[in-house]
C-alpha positions as CSV (number, residue, x, y, z in Angstrom):
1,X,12.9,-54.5,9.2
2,X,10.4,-56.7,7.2
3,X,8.4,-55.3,4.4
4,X,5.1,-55.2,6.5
5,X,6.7,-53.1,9.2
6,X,8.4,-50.6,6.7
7,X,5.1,-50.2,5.1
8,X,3.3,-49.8,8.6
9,X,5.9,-47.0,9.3
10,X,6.3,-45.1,6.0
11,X,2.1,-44.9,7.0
12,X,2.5,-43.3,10.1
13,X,5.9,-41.3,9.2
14,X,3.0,-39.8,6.2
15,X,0.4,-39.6,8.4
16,X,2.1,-37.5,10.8
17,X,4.1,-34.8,8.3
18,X,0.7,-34.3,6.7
19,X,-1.0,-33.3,9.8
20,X,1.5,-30.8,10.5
21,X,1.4,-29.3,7.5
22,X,-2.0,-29.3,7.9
23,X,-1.9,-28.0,11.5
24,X,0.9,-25.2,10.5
25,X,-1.6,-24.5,7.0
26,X,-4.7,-23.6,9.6
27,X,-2.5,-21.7,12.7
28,X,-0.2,-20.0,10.1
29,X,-1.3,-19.1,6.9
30,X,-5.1,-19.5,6.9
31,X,-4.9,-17.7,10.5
32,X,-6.0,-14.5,9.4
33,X,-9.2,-15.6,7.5
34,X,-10.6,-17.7,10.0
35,X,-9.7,-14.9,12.9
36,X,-11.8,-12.4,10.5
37,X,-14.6,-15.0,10.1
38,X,-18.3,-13.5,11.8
39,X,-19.4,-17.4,12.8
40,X,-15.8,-17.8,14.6
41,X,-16.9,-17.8,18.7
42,X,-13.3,-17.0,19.5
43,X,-13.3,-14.0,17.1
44,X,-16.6,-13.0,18.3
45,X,-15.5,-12.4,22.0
46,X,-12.5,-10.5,20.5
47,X,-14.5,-9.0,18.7
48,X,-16.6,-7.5,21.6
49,X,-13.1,-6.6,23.9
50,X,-12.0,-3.7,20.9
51,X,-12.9,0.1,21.2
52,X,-12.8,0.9,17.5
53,X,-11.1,4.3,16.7
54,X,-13.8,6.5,15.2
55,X,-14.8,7.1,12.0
56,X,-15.3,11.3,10.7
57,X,-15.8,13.3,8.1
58,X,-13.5,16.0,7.0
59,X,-15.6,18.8,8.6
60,X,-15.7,17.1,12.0
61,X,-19.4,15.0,11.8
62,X,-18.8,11.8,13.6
63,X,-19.9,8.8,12.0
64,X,-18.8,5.6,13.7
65,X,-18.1,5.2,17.0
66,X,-17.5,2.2,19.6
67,X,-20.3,2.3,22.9
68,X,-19.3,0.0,25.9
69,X,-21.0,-2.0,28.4
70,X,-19.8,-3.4,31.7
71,X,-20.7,-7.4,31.2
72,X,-19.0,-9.8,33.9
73,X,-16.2,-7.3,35.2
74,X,-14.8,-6.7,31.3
75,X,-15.5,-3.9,29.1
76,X,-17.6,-4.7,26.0
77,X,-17.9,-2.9,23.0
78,X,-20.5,-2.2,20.2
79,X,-20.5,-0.1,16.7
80,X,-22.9,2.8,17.1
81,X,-23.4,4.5,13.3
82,X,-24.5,8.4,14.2
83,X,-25.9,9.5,10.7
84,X,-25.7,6.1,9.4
85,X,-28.0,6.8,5.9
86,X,-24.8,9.9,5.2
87,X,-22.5,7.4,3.8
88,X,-22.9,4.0,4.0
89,X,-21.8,2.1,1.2
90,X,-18.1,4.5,2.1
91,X,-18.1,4.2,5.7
92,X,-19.3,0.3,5.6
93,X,-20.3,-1.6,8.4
94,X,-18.4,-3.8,11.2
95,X,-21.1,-6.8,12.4
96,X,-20.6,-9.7,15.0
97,X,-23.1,-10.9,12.4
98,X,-22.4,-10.0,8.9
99,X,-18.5,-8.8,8.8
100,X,-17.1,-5.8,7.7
101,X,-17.6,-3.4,4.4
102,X,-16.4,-0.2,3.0
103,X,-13.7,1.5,5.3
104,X,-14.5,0.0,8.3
105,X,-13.1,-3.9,6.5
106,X,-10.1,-1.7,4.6
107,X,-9.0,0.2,7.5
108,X,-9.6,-2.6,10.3
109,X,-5.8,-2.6,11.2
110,X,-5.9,0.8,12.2
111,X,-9.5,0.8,13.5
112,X,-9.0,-2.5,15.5
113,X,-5.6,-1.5,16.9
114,X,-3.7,-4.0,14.9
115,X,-0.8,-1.5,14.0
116,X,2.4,-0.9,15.4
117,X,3.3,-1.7,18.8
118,X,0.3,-1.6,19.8
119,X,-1.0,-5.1,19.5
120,X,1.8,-6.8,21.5
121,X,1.5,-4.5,24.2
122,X,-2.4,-5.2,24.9
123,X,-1.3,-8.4,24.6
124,X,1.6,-8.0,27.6
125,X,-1.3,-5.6,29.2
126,X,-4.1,-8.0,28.8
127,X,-5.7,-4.2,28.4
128,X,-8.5,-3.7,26.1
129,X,-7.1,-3.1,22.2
130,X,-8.1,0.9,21.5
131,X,-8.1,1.8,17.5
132,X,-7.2,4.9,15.5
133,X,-9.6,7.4,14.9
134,X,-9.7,7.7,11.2
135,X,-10.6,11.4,9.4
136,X,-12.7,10.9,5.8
137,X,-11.9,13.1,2.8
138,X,-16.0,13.6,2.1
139,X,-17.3,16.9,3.8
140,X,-20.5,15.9,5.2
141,X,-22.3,18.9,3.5
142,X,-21.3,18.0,-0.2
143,X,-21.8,14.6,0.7
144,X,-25.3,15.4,2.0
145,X,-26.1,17.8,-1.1
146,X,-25.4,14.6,-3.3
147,X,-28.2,12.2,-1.1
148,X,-30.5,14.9,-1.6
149,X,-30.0,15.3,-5.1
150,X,-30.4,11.5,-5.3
151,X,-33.6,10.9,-3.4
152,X,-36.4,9.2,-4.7
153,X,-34.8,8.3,-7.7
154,X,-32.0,5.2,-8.3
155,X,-28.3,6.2,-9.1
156,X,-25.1,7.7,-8.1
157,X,-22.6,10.9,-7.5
158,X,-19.0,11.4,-6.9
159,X,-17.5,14.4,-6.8
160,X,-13.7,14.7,-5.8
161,X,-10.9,17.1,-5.6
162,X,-9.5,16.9,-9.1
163,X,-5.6,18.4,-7.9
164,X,-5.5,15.9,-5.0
165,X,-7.5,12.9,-5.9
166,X,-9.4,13.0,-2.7
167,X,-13.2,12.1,-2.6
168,X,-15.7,15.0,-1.2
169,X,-18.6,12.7,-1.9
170,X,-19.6,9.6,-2.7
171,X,-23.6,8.5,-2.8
172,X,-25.2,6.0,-4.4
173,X,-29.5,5.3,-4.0
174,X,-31.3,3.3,-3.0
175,X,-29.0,3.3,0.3
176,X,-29.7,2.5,3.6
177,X,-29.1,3.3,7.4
178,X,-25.8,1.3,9.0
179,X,-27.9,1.3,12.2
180,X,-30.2,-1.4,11.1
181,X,-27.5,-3.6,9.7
182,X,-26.9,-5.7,13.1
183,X,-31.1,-6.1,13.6
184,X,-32.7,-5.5,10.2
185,X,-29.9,-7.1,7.3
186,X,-32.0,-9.5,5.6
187,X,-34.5,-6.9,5.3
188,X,-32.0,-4.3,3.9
189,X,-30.6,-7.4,1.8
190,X,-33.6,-8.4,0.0
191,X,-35.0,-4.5,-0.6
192,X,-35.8,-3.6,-4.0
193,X,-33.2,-1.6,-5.6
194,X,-30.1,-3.6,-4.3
195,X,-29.7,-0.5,-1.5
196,X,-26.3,-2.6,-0.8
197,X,-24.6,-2.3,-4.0
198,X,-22.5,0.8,-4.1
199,X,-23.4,2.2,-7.6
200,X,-20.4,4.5,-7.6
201,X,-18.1,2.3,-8.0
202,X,-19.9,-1.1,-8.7
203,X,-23.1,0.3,-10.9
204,X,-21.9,-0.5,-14.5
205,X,-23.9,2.3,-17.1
206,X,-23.6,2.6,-20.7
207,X,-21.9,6.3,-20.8
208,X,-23.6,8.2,-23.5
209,X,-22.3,10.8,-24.8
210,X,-20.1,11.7,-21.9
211,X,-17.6,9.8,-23.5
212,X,-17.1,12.2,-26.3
213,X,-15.3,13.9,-23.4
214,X,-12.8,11.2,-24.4
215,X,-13.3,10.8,-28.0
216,X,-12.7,14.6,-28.1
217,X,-9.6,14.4,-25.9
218,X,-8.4,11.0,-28.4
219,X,-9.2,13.8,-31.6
220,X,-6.8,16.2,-30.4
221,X,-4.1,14.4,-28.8
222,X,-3.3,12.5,-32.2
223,X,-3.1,15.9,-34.2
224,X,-5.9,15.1,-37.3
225,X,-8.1,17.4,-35.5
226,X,-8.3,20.9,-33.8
227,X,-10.9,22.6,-32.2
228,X,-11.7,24.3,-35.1
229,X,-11.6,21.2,-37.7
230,X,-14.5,21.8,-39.5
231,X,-17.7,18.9,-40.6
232,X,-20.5,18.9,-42.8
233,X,-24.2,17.1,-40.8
234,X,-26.3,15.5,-43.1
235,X,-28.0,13.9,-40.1
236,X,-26.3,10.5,-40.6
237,X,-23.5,9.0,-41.0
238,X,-22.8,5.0,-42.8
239,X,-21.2,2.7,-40.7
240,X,-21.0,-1.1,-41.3
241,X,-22.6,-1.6,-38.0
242,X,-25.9,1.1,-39.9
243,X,-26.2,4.2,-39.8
244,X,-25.9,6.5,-36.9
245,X,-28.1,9.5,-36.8
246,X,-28.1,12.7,-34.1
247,X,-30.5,13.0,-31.3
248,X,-34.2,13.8,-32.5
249,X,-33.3,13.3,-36.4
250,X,-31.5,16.9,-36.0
251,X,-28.9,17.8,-38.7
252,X,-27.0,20.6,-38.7
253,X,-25.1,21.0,-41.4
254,X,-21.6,23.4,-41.3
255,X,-19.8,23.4,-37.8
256,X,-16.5,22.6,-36.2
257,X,-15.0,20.8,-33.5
258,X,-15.9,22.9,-30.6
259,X,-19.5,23.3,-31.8
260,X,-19.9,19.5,-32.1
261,X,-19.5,19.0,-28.3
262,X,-21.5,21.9,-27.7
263,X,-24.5,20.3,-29.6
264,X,-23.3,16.8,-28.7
265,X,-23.6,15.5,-32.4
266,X,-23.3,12.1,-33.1
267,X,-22.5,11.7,-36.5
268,X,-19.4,14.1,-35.9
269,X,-18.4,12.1,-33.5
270,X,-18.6,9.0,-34.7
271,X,-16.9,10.1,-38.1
272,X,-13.6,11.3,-35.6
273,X,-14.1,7.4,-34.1
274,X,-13.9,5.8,-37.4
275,X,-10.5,8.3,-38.6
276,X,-8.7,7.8,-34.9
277,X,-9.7,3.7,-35.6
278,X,-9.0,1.2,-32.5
279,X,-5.6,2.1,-31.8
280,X,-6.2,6.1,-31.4
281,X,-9.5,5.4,-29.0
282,X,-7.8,2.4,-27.4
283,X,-4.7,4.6,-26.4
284,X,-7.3,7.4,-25.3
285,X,-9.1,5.3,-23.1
286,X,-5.5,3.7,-21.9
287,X,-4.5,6.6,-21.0
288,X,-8.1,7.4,-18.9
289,X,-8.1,4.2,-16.7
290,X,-10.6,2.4,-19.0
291,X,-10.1,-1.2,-18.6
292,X,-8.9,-1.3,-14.8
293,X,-10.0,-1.2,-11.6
294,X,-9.2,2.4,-10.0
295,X,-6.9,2.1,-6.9
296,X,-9.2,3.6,-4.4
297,X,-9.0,2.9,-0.7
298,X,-12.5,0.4,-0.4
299,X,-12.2,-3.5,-0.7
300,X,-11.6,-5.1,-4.2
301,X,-14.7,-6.8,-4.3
302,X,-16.9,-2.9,-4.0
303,X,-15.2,-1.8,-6.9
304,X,-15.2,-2.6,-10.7
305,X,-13.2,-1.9,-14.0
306,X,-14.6,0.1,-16.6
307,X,-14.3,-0.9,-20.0
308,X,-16.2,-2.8,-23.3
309,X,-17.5,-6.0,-22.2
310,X,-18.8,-8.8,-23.8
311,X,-20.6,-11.1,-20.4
312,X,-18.6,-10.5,-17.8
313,X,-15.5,-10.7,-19.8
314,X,-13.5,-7.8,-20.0
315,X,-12.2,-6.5,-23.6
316,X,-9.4,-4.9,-25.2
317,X,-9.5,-1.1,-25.3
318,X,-7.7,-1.4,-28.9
319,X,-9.8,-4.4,-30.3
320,X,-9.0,-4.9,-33.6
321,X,-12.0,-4.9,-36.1
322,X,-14.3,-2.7,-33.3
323,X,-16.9,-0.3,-34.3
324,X,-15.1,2.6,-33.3
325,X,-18.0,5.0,-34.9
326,X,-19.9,3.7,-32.1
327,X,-17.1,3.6,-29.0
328,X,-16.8,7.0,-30.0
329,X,-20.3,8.1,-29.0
330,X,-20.3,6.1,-26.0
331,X,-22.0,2.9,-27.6
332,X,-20.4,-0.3,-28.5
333,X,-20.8,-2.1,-25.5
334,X,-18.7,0.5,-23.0
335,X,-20.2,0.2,-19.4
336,X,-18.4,2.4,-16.6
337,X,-18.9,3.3,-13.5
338,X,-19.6,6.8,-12.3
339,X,-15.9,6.7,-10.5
340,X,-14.5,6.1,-14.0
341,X,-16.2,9.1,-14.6
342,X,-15.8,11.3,-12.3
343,X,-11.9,10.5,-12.8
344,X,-12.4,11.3,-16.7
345,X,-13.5,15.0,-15.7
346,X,-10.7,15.2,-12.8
347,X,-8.5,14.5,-15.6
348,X,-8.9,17.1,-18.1
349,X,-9.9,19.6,-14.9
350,X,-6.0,19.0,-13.2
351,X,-4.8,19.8,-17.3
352,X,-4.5,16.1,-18.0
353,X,-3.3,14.6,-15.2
354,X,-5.4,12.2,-12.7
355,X,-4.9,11.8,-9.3
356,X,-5.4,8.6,-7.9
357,X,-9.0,8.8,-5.9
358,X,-9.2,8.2,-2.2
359,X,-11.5,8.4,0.9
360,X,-9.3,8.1,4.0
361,X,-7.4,11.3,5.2
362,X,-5.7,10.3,8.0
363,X,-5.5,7.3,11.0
364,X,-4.1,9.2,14.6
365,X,-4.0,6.9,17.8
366,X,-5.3,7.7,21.0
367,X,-2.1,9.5,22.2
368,X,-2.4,11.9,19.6
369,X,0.0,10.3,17.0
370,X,-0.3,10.2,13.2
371,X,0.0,6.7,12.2
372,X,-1.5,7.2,8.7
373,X,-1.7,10.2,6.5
374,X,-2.5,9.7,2.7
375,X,-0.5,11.0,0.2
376,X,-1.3,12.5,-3.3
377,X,-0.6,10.1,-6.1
378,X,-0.8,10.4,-9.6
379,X,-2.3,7.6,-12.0
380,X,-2.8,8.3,-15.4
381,X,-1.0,11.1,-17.7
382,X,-4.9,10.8,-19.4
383,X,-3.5,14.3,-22.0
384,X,-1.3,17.1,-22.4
385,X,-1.7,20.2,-20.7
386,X,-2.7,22.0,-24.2
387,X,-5.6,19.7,-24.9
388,X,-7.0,19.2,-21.3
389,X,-7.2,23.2,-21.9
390,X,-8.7,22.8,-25.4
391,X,-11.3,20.0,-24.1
392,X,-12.2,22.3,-21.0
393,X,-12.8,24.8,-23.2
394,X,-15.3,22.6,-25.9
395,X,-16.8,21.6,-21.8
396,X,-17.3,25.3,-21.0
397,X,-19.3,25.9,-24.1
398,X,-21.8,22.7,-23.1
399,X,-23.0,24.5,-20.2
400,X,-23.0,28.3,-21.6
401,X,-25.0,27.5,-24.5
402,X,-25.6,24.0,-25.3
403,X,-26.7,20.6,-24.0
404,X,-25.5,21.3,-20.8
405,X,-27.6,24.8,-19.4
406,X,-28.7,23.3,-16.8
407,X,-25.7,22.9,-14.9
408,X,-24.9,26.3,-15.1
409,X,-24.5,28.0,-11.4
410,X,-24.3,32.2,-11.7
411,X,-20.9,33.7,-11.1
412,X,-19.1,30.9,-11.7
413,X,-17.6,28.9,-15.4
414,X,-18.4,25.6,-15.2
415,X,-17.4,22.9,-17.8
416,X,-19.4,19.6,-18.6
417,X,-20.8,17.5,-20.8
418,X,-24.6,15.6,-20.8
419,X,-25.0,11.8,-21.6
420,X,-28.4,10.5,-22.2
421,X,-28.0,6.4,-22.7
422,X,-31.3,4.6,-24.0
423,X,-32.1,1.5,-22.2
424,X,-33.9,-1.3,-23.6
425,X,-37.3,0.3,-23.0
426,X,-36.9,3.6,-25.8
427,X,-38.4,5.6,-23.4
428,X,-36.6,5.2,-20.2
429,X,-32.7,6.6,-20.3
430,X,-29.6,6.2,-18.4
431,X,-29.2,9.7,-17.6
432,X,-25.3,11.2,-16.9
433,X,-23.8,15.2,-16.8
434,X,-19.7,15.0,-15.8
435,X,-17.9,18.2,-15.4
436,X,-16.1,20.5,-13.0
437,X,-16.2,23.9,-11.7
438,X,-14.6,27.0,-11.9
439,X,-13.5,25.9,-14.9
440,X,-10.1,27.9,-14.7
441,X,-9.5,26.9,-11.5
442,X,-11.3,23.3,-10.1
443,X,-12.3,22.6,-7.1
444,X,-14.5,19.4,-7.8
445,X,-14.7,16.9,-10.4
446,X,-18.1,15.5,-10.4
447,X,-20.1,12.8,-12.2
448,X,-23.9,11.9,-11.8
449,X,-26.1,9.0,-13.3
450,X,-29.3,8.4,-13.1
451,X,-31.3,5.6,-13.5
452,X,-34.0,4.6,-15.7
453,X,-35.1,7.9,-16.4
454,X,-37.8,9.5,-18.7
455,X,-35.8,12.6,-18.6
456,X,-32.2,13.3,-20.2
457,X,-28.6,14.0,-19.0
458,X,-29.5,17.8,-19.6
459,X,-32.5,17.7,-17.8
460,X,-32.0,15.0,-14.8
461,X,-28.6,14.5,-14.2
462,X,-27.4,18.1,-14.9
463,X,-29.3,20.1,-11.8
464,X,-27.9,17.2,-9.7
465,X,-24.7,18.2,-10.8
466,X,-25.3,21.9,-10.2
467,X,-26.5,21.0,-6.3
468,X,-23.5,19.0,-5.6
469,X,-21.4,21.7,-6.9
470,X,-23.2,24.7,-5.1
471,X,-22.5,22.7,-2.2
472,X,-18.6,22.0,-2.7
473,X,-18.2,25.4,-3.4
474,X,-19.7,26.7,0.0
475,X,-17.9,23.8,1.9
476,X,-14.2,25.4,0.3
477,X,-15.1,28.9,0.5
């Protein structure tokens, strides 16, 4: 064989391997993606030939469900949202047009059929593919107590069951109503208020003074303090970063520990930052999630770490050099989610352990059969029984007869702590109240922000709280 021919051969012999790996690339492993793609005409007619399972709340309120039509002898089938402005940024949406979000893109195996058997026998059957009905852990009433406590105002709630992990309620405002997504998207899309970004667990806040939940927590878990360590207020305290004063100017003088939270005093706070230094915070917030994105059952791209950011970038919790004064009252570039800290509270509420959150209870076929049942995980060993007690304790006092009254709901102990974050405009505020009720024996873990505010976490975000909670109480008695 001459040169010319060898090189003519070795062309064709290249030629051909590279289109099928090219051919076995597209059918094999980027199979998936362009099956899930909306624009795909294939996957559109599919698309149209599968009763979804529906979608329900805990307490039986149907929220998704598939509607057919008879169209050229075949069955086809549309997503019908039945209170569709309840939960939408949860329950997500599945469009011919615009793809799928929240539970309805994490749970399409199960919802679509595509589990089991199941998909090679519709196959065999030709039959139309019939989905799992899937069970939520929010209770419609909690979860509507949390929208009303939101309207008219921008922000976000979740409250979850602090000894299982298991979500109750999840709402974020501006929303909107799933119904309009296949007609009115661009309309939704371009709304002020970004209605489609879940604030719960993609809103990023500066935490306030919540966080001394965890500076508290980091105080007594190392041993240098106690509840009843005592500190002098002269209503400042040096830092090299200046000076950090209490809310109003206010000094007040002789107190301890338990009294600090109570008043929510800065300079306290930031002096416990500055002994506990990067390693004693970092380990805190380690131990709290801080820094990661929480394993809950909703697509990666809906949910965010929490942490101390500089951009977009991501820092170390135990940064050496940090101004831990002001990490310690919830400054110092921290922005979390209200997830994050809604999982803080759950923490010290299930005496320091955290649960893992989630939102789907169950998946059960049209036969009747379980195919997916959720399990209760732990995540974090966040403290020790002793000082989740201690730090429920400080928490109770917030709400009896300090920043936190307003919380308060009669005939039952509650534990929280305010947050009132300044924004760049000193008289608007980032306004947050995380706690948990009965305080000996939880039910909920909740945590509330609200946006640009003129008001404060003890005056905004705290009767939110108290709704929600009023309701999650009813729901379990």
């Amino acid at each position: 064989m001459n040169t010319s021919i060898r090189r003519i051969y070795l062309a064709f012999t290249a030629g051909f391997l590279a289109l099928i790996l090219l051919l076995g690339y597209w059918q094999v492993v980027a199979a998936d993606s362009l099956n899930d793609r909306p624009q795909n005409p294939q996957a559109l007619q599919r698309e149209k030939r599968v009763d979804r399972g529906t979608i329900t709340t805990s307490d039986g309120i149907l929220l998704a469900e598939s509607t057919s039509k008879r169209v050229a002898g075949q069955d086809e089938f549309s997503r019908s949202y039945i209170n569709g402005a309840l939960a939408p940024h949860v329950v997500g949406y599945s469009s011919t047009r615009e793809g799928k979000t929240g539970v309805e893109s994490e749970y399409n195996r199960f919802l679509a059929g595509s589990f089991g058997d199941q998909p090679i026998l519709d196959r065999l059957r030709r039959e139309t593919k019939r989905g799992a009905n899937i069970t939520l852990t929010l209770d419609s009433r909690v979860q509507q107590a949390a929208v009303d406590a939101l309207s008219g105002q921008r922000g976000a709630i979740v409250a979850l069951d602090p000894t299982t992990g298991a979500v109750l309620a999840m709402a974020s405002a501006p929303a909107f109503d799933l119904s309009d997504v296949e007609s009115g998207f661009e309309a939704i899309r371009t709304a002020d208020g970004s209605p489609l970004l879940n604030r719960a667990t993609q809103g990023r806040y500066p935490p306030g003074s919540t966080f001394k939940v965890v500076t508290a927590t980091a105080g007594l878990s190392t041993g240098q303090f106690v509840p009843s360590t005592r500190f002098d207020d002269t209503g400042s305290f040096d830092t090299p970063g200046g000076p950090i004063q209490n809310f109003g100017g206010a000094v007040f003088g002789d107190h301890n520990m338990i009294e600090a939270l109570t008043r929510s005093i800065n300079t306290t706070f930031a002096r416990i930052g500055t002994t506990l230094g990067p390693s004693g915070i970092g380990n805190a917030m380690d131990g709290f999630g801080f820094g990661e994105e929480p394993p809950i059952d909703l697509p990666d791209d809906q949910v965010v770490a929490s942490g101390r950011f500089d951009g977009g970038s991501l820092l170390p919790n135990d940064e050496a050099g940090i101004d831990t004064a002001r990490i310690a009252i919830g400054q110092e570039r921290l922005a979390v989610t209200p997830l994050q800290m809604a999982l803080v509270a759950g923490a010290i509420a299930n005496r320091g352990t955290m649960r893992q959150p989630y939102i789907v209870e169950s998946a059960v076929d049209r036969g009747g059969k379980t195919v997916y049942e959720a399990r209760v995980n732990d995540l974090k060993q966040s403290a020790s029984a002793e000082v989740s007690e201690q730090v429920a304790d400080m928490m109770t006092r917030v709400v009896l007869e300090g920043t936190g009254v307003a919380a308060a709901l009669q005939g039952l102990s509650v534990a929280g702590k305010t947050g009132t974050a300044e924004t760049e405009d000193a008289a608007r505020n980032q306004a947050w109240f995380i706690g948990f009720a009965p305080a000996e024996n939880p039910i909920a873990a909740i945590a509330v922000v609200i946006e640009d505010t003129s008001g404060t976490g003890g005056s905004v975000a705290a009767p939110a709280f108290a709704d929600v909670m009023r309701a999650a109480v009813t729901a379990k008695g």
